[in-house]
C-alpha positions as CSV (number, residue, x, y, z in Angstrom):
1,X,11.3,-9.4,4.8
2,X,9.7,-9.6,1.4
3,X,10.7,-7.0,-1.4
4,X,8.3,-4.4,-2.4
5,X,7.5,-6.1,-6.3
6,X,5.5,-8.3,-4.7
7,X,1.9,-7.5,-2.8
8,X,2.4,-6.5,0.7
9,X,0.2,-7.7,3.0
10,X,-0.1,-6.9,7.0
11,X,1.9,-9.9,8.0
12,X,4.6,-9.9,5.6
13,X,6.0,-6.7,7.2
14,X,4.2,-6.6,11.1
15,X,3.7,-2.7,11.6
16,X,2.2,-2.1,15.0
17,X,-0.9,-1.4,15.7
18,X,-2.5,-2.3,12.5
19,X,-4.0,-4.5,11.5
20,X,-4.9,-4.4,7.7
21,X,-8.9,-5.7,7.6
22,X,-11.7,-3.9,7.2
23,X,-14.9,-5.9,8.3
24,X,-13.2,-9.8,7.4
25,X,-11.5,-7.9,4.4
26,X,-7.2,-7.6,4.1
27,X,-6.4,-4.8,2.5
28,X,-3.2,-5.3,0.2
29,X,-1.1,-3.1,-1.7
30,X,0.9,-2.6,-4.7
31,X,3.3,-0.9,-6.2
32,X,2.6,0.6,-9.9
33,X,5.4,0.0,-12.9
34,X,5.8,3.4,-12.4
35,X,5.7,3.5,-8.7
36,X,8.5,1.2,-8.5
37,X,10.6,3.1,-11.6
38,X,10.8,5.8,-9.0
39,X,12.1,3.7,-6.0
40,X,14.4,2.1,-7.8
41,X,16.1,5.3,-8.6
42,X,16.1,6.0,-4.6
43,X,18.0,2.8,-3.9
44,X,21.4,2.7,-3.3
45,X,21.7,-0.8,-3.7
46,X,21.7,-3.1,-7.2
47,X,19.2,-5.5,-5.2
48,X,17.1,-2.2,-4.9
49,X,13.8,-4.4,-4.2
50,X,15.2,-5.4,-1.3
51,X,16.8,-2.3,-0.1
52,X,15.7,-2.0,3.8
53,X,16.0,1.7,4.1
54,X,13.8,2.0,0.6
55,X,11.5,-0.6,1.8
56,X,11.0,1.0,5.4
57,X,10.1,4.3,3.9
58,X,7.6,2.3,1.6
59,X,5.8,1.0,4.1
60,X,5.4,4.5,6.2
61,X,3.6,5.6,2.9
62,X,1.7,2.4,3.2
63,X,0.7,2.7,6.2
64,X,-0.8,6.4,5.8
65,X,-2.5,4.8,2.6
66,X,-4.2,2.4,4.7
67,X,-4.9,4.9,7.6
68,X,-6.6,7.2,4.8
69,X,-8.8,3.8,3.5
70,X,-9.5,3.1,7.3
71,X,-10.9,6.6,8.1
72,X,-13.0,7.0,4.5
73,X,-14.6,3.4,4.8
74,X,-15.2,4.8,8.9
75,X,-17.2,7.5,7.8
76,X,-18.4,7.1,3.9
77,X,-19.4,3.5,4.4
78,X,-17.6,2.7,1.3
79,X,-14.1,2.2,0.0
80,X,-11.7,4.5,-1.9
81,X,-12.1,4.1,-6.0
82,X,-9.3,3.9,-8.8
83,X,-8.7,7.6,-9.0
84,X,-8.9,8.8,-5.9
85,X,-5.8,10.1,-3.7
86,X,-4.9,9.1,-0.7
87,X,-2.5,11.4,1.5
88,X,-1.5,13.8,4.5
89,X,0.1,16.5,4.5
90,X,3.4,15.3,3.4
91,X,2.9,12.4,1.0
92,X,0.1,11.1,-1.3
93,X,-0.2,8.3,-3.6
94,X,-3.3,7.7,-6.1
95,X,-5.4,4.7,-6.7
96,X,-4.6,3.1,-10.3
97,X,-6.6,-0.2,-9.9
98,X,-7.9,-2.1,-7.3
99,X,-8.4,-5.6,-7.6
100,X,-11.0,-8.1,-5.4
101,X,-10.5,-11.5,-4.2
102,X,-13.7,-13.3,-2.6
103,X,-12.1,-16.2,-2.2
104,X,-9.3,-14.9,0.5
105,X,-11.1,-12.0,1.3
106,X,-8.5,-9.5,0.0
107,X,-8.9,-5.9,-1.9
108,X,-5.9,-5.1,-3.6
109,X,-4.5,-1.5,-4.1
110,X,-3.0,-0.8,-6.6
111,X,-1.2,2.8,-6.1
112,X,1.3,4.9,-7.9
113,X,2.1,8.9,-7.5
């Protein structure tokens, strides 16, 4: 398992049924400085960027992240934009960059609350 400081991609953490790519692209994610602040205070461990139960509710917000980038790029044609929020009904985290790499074909979120 990687820790969450460092960019999370599909196959670092294998959650089913998803697969990450939209049309050749893997989508990526960060956390912001700010982002991680806050986890850090959740963690009941000093190695908090490794903390399983921290990390596994991380990646459930992921996931819904991607889900929301997933449906919008489905229907829009187009990808989310810093700025824009991306939630359900009982999380949401906001776009603070996003970053592209042609070369490996990633687009890197960069999200925060």
């Amino acid at each position: 398992m990687k820790s969450i400081v460092e960019t999370i991609k599909h196959q670092d953490w294998a959650i089913k049924g998803q697969d990450w790519v939209i049309k050749g692209w893997e989508i990526q994610f960060l956390f912001s400085e700010k982002q991680l602040q806050e986890v850090r205070k959740l963690a009941r461990v000093d190695n908090w960027y490794e903390d399983p139960i921290v990390a596994d509710t991380c990646m459930v917000r992921l996931a819904t992240c991607f889900n929301s980038i997933q449906k919008y790029h489905n229907t829009f044609g187009i990808l989310p934009q810093v700025g824009d929020r991306l939630f359900d009904e009982d999380s949401g985290m906001i776009i603070e960059d996003r970053s592209i790499d042609g070369d490996v074909m990633a687009i890197t979120f960069t999200l925060s609350n």
